[in-house]
Backbone as ProteinMPNN parsed JSONL, in Angstrom:
{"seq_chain_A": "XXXXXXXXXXXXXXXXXXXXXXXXXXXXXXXXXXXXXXXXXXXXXXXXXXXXXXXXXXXXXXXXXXXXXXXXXXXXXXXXXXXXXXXXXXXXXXXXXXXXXXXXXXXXXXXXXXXXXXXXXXXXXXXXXXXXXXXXXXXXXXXXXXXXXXXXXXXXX", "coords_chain_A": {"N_chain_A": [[-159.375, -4.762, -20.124], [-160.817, -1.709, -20.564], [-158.503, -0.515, -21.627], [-156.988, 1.716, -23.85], [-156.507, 2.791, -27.224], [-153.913, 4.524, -27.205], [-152.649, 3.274, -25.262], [-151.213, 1.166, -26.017], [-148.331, -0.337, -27.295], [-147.874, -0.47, -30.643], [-145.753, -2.492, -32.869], [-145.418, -3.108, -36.252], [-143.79, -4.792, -38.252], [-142.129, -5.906, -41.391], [-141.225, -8.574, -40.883], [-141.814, -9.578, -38.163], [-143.906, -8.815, -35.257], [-145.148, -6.749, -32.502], [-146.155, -6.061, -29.816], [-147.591, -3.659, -27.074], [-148.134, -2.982, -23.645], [-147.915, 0.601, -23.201], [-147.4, 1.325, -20.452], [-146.591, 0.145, -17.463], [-148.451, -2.178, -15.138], [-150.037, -0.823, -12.402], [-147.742, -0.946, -9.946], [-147.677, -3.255, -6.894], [-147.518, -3.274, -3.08], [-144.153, -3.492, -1.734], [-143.12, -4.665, -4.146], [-141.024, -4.657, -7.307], [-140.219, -2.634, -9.815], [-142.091, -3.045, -12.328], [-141.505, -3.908, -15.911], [-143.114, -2.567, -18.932], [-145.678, -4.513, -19.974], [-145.102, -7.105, -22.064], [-147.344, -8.186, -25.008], [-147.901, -9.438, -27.178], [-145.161, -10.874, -29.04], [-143.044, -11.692, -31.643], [-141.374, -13.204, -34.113], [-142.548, -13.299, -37.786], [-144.023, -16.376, -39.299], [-144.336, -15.704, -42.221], [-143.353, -12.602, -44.443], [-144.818, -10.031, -44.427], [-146.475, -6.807, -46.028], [-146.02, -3.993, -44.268], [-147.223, -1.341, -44.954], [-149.683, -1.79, -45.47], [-151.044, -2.931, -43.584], [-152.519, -3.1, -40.527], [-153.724, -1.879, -37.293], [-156.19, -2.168, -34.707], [-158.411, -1.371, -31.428], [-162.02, -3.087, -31.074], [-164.412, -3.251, -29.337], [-163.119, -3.301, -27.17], [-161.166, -5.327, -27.975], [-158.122, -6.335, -29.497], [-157.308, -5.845, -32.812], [-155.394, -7.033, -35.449], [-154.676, -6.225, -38.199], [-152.81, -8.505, -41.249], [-150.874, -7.914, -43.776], [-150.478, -9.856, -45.976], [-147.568, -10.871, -48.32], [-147.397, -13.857, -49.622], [-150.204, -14.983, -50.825], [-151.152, -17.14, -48.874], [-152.463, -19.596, -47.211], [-151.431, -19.479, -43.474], [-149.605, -21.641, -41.05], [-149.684, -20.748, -38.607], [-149.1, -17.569, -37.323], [-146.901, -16.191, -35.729], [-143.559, -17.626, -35.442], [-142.961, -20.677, -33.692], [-145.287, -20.549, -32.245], [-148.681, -22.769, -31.724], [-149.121, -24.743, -34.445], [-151.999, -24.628, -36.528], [-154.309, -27.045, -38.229], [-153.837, -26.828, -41.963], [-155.147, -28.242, -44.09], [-157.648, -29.011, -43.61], [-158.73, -26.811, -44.12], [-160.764, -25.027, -46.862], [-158.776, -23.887, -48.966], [-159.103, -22.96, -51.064], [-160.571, -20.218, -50.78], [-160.825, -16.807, -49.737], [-160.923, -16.283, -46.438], [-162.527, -14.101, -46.466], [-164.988, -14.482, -48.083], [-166.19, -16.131, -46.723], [-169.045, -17.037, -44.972], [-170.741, -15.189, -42.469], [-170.951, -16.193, -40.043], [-169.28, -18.738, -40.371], [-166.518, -17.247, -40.491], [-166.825, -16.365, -37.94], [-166.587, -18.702, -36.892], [-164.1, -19.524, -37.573], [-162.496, -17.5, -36.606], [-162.937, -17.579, -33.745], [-161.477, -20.625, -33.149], [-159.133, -19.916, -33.525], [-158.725, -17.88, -31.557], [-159.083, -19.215, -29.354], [-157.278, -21.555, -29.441], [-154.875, -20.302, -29.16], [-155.551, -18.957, -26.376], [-155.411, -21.006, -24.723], [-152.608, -22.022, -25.519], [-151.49, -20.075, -23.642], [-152.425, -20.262, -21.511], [-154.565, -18.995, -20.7], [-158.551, -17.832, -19.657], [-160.526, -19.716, -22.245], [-162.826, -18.274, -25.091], [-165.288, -19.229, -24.621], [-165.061, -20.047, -21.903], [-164.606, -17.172, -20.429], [-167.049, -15.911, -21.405], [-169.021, -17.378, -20.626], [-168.91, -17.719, -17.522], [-168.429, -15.984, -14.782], [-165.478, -14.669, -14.14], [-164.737, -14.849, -10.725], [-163.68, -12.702, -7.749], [-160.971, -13.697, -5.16], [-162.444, -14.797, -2.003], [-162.445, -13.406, 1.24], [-160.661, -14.682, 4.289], [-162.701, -17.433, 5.328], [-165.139, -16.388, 4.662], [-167.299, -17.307, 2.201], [-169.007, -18.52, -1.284], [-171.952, -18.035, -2.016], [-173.979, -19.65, -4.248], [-176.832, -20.086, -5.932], [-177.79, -22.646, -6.003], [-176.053, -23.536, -3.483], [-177.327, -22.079, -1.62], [-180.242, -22.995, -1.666], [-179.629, -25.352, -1.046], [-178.895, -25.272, 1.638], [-181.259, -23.703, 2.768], [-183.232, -25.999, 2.543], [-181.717, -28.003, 4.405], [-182.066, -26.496, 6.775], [-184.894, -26.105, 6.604], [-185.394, -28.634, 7.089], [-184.98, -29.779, 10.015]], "CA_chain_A": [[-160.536, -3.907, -20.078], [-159.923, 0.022, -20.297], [-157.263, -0.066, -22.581], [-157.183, 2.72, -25.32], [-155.263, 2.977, -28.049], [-152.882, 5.261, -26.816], [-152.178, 2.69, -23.789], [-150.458, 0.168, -26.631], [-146.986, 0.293, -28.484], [-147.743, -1.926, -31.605], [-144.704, -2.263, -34.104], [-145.452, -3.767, -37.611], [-142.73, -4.695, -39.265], [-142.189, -6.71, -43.087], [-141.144, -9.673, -40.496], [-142.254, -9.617, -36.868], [-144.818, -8.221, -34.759], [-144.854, -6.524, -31.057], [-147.687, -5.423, -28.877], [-146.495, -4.261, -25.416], [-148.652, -2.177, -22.808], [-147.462, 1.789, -23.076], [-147.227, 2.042, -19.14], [-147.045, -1.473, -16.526], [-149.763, -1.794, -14.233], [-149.82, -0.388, -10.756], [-147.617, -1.867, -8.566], [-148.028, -3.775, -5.711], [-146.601, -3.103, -1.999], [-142.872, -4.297, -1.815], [-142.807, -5.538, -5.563], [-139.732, -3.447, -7.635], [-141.134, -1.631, -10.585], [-141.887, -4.077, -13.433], [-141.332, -3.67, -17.413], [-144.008, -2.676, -19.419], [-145.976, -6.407, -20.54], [-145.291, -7.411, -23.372], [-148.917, -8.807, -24.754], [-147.447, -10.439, -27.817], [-144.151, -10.179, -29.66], [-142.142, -12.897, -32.332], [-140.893, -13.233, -35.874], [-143.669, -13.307, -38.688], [-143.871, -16.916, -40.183], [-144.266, -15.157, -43.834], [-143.519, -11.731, -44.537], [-145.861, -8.905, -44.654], [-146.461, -5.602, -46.192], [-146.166, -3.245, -43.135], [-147.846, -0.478, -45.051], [-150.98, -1.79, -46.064], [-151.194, -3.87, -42.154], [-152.948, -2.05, -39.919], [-154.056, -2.27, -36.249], [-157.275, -1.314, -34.151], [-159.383, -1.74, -30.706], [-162.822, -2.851, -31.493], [-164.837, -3.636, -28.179], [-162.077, -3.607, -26.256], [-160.261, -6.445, -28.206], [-157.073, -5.575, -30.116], [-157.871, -6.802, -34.292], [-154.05, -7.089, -36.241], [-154.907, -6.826, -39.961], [-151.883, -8.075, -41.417], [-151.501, -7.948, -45.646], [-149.461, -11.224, -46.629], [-146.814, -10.926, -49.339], [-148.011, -14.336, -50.158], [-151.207, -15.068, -50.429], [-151.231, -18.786, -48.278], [-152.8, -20.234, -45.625], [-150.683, -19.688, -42.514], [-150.071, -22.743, -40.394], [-149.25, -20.211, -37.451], [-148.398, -16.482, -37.366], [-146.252, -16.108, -34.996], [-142.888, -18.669, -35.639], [-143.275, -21.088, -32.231], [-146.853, -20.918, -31.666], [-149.27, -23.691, -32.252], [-149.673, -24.848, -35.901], [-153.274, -25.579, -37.22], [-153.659, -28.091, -39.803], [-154.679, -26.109, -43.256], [-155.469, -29.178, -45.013], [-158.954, -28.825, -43.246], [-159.38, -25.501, -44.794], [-161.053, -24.904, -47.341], [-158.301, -22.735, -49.271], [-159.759, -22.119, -52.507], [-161.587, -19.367, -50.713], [-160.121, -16.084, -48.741], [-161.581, -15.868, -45.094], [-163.73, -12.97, -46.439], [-165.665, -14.599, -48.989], [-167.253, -17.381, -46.12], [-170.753, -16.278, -44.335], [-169.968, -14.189, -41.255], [-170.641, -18.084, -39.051], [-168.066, -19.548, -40.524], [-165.436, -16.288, -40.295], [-166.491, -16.235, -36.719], [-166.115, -19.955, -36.007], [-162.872, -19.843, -37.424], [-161.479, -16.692, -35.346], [-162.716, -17.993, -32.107], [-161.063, -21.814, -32.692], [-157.916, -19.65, -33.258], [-158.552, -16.974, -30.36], [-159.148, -20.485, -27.819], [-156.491, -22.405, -29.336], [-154.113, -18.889, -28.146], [-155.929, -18.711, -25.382], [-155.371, -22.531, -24.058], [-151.308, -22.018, -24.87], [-151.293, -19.06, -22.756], [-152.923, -20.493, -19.947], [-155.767, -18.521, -20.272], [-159.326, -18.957, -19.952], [-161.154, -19.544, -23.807], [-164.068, -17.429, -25.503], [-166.411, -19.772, -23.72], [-164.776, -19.23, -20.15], [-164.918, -15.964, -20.864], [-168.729, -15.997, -21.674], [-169.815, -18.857, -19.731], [-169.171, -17.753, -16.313], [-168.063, -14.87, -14.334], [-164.186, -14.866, -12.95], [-165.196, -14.478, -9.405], [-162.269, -12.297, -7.255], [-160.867, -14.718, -3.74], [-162.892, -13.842, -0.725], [-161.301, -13.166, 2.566], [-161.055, -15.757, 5.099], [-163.654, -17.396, 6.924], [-166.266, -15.541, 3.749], [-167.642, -18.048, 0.974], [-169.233, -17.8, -2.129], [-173.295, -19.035, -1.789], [-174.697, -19.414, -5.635], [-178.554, -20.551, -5.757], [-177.592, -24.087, -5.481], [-175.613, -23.435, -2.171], [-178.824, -21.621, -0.608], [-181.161, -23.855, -1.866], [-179.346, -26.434, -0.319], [-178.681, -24.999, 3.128], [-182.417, -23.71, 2.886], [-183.983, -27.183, 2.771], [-181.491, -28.369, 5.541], [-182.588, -25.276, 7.954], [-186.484, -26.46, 7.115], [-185.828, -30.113, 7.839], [-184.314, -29.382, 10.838]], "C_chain_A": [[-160.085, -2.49, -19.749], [-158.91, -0.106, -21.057], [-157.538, 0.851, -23.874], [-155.636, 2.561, -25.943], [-153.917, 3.433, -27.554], [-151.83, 4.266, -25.322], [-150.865, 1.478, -24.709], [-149.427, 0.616, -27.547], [-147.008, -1.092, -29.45], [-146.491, -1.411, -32.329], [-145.143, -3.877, -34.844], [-144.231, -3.685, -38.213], [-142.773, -5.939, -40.594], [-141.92, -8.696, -42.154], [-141.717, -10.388, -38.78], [-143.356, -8.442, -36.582], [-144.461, -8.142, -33.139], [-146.148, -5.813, -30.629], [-147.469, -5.547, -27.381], [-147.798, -2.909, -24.556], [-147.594, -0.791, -22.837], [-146.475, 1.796, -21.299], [-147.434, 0.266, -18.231], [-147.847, -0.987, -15.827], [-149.341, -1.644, -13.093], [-148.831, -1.449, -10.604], [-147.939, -2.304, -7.41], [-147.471, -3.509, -4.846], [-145.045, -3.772, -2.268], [-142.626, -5.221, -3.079], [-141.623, -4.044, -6.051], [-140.464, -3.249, -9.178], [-140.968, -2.671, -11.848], [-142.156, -3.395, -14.921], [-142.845, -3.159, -17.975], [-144.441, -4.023, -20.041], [-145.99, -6.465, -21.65], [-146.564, -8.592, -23.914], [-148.803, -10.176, -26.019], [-146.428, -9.69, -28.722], [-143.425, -11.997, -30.414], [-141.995, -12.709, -33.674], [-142.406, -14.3, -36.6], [-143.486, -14.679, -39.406], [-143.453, -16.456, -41.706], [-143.754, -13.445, -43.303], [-144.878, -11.067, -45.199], [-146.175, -7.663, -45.116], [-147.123, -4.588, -45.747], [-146.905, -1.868, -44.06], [-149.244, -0.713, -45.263], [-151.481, -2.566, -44.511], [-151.391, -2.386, -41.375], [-153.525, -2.404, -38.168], [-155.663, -1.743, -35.896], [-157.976, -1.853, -33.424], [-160.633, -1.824, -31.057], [-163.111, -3.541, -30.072], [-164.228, -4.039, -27.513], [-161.009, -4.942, -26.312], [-159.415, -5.571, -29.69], [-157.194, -6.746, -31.428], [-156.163, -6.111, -34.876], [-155.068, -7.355, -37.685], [-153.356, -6.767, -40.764], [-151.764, -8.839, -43.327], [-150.244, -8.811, -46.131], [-149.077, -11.02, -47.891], [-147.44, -12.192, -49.852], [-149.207, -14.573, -49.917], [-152.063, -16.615, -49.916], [-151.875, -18.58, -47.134], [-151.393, -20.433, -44.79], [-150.631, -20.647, -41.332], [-150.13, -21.921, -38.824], [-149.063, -18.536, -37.959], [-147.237, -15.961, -36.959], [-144.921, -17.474, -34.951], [-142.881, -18.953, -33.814], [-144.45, -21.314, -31.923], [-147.53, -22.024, -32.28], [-149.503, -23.455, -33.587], [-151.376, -25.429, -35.672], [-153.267, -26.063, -38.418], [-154.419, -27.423, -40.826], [-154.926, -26.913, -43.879], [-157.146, -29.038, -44.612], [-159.849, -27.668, -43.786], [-159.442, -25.342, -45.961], [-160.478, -23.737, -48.533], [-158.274, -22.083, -50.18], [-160.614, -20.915, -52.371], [-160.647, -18.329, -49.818], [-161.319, -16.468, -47.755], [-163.104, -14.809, -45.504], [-165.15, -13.177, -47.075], [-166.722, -15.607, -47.677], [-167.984, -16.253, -45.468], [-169.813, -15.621, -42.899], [-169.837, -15.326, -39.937], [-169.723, -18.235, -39.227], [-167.03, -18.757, -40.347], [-165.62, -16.274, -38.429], [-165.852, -17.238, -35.615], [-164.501, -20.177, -36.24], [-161.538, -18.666, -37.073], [-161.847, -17.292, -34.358], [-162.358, -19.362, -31.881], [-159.678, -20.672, -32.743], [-157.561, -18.369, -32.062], [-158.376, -18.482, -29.139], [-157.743, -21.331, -27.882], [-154.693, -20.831, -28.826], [-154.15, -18.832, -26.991], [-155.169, -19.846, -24.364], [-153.536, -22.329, -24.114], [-150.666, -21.097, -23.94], [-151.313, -19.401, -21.564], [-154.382, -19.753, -19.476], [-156.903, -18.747, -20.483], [-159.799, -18.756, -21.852], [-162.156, -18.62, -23.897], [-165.134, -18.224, -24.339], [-165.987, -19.376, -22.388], [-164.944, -18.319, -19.515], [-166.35, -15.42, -20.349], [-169.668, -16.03, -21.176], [-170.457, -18.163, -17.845], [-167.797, -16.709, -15.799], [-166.614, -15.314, -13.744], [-164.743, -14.096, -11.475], [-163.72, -14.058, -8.531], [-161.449, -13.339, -5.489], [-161.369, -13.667, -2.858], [-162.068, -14.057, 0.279], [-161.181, -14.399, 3.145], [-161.624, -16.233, 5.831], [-165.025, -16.842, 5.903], [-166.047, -16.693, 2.893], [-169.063, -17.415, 0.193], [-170.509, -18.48, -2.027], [-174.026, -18.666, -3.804], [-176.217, -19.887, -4.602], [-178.656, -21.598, -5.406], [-177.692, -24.156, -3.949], [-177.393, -23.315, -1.198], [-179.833, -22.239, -0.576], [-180.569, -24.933, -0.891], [-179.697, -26.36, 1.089], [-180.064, -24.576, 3.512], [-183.123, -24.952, 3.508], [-183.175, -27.792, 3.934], [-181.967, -27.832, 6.744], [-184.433, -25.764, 8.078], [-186.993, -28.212, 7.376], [-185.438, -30.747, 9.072], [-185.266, -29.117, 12.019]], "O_chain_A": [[-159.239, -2.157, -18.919], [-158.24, 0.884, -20.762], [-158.318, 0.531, -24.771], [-154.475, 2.371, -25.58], [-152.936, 2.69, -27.535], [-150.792, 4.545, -24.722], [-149.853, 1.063, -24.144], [-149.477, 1.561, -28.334], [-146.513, -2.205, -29.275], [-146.191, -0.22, -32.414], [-145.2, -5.036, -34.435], [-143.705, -2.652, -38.628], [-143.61, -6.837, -40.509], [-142.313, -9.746, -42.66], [-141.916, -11.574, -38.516], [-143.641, -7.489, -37.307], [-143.8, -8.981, -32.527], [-146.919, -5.109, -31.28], [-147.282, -6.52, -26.649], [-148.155, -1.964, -25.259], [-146.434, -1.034, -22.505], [-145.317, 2.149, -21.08], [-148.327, -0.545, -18.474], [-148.114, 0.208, -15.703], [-148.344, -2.235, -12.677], [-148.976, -2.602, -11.01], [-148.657, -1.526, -6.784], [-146.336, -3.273, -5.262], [-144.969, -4.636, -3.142], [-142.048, -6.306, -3.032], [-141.44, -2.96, -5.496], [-141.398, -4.012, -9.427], [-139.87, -3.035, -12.268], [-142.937, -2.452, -15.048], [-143.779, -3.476, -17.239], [-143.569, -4.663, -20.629], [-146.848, -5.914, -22.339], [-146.712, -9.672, -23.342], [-149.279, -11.31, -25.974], [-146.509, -8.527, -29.117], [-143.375, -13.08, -29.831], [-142.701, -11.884, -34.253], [-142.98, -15.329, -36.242], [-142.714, -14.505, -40.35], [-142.41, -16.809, -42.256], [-143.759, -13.083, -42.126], [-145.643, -11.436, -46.09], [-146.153, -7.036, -44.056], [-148.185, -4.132, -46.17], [-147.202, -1.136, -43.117], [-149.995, 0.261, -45.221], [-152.702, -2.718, -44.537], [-150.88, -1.269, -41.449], [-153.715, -3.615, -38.049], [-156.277, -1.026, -36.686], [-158.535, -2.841, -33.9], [-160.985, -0.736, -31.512], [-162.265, -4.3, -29.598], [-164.471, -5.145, -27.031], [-160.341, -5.456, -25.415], [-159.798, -4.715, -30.487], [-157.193, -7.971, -31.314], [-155.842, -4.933, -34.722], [-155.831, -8.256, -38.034], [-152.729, -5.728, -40.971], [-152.317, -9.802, -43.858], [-149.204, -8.345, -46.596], [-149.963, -10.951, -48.742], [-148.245, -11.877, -50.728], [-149.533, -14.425, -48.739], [-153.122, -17.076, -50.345], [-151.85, -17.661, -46.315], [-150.479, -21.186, -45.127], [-151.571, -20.552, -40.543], [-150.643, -22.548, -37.897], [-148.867, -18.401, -39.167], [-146.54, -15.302, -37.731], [-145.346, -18.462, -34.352], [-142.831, -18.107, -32.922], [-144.718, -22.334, -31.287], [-147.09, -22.368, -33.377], [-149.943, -22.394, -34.031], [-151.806, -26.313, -34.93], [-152.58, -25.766, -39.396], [-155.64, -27.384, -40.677], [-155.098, -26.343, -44.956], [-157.88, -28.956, -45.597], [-161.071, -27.546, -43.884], [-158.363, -25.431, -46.547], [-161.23, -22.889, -49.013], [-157.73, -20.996, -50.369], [-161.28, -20.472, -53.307], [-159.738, -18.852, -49.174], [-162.421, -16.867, -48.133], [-164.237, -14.8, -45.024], [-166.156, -12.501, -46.856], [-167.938, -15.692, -47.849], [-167.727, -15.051, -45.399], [-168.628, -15.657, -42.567], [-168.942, -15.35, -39.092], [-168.924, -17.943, -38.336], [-166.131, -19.473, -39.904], [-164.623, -16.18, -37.713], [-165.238, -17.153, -34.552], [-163.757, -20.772, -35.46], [-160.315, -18.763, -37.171], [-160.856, -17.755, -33.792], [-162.64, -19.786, -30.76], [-159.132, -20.675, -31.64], [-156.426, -18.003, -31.759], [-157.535, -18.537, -28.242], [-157.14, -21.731, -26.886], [-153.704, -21.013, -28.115], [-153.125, -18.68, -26.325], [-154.473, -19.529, -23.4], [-152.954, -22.428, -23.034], [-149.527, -21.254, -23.501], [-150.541, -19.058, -20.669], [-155.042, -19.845, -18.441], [-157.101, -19.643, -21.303], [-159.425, -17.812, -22.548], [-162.48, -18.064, -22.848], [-165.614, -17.667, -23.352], [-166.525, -18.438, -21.8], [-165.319, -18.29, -18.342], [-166.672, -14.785, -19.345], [-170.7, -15.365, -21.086], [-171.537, -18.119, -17.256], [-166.645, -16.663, -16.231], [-166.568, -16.241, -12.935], [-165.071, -12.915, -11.357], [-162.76, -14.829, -8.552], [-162.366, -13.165, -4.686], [-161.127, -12.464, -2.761], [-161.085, -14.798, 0.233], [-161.63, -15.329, 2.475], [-161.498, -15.913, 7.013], [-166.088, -16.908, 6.521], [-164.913, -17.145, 2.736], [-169.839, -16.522, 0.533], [-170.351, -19.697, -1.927], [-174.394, -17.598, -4.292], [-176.52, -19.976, -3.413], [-179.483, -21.862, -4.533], [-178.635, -24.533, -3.252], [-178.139, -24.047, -0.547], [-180.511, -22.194, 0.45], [-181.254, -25.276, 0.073], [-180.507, -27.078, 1.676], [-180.353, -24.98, 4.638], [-183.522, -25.0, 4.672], [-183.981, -28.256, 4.739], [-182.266, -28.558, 7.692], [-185.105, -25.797, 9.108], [-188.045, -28.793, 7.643], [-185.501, -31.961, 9.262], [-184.825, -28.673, 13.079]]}, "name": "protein", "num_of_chains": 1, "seq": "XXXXXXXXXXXXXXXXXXXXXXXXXXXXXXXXXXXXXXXXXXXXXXXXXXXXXXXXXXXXXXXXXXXXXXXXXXXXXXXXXXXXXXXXXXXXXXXXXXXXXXXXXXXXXXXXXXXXXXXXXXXXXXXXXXXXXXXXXXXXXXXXXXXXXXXXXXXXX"}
């Protein structure tokens, strides 16, 4: 969140891809000055033609458009990362031609299934429910439930 363009060093190339934070984030007390993060970086299953591939933040999510020498279903982008099975896909069709549903359902199975080898949470997690920050010690977190609860104990009491 907050990231501008200018904060990212993408490199396109005919075989790999890199996407690294410009600047690392603050440091912490007594930590030693860490690398800029690399956000994603690996060799291109297929090759690509780096001039017509293009990058760009759109609501604060980083969109790779990248223009495939061939024109196949990729089981993966990235060589190493999870394959999905293309037999399921429908490949008599580009991506562009399906309704804007179906283009969305099938970026956000491949943003979750990213997400999940990362470790991080999915679109729904995301969505769903707020990352809440750790409170101090001795401080907890009361939703509506909680209070409701402890309410009706305090008036049967």
């Amino acid at each position: 969140e907050g990231t501008r363009g200018k904060d990212l060093d993408v490199i396109i190339k005919a075989s790999s891809l890199s996407v690294r934070l410009t600047k690392a984030p603050p440091k912490k007390e007594n930590e030693d000055e860490a690398p800029s993060p690399i956000l994603l970086e690996g060799d291109l299953v297929e090759k690509i033609r780096t001039d017509e591939s293009t990058w760009s933040l759109e609501g604060g999510a980083l969109v790779l458009t990248l223009d495939k020498v061939k024109k196949t279903w990729w089981e993966t982008v990235l060589i190493g990362d999870e394959k999905i099975d293309t037999t399921l896909v429908d490949s008599t069709r580009k991506i562009g031609e399906y309704d804007d549903a179906t283009q969305g359902a099938i970026r956000k199975i491949l943003f979750d299934q990213r997400q999940e080898r990362l470790g991080l949470p999915t679109s729904d997690e995301i969505l769903g429910k707020k990352l809440i920050p750790p409170l101090p010690p001795g401080v907890e977190y009361i939703d509506k439930e909680t209070l409701d609860a402890n309410t009706s104990k305090k008036n049967d009491s």
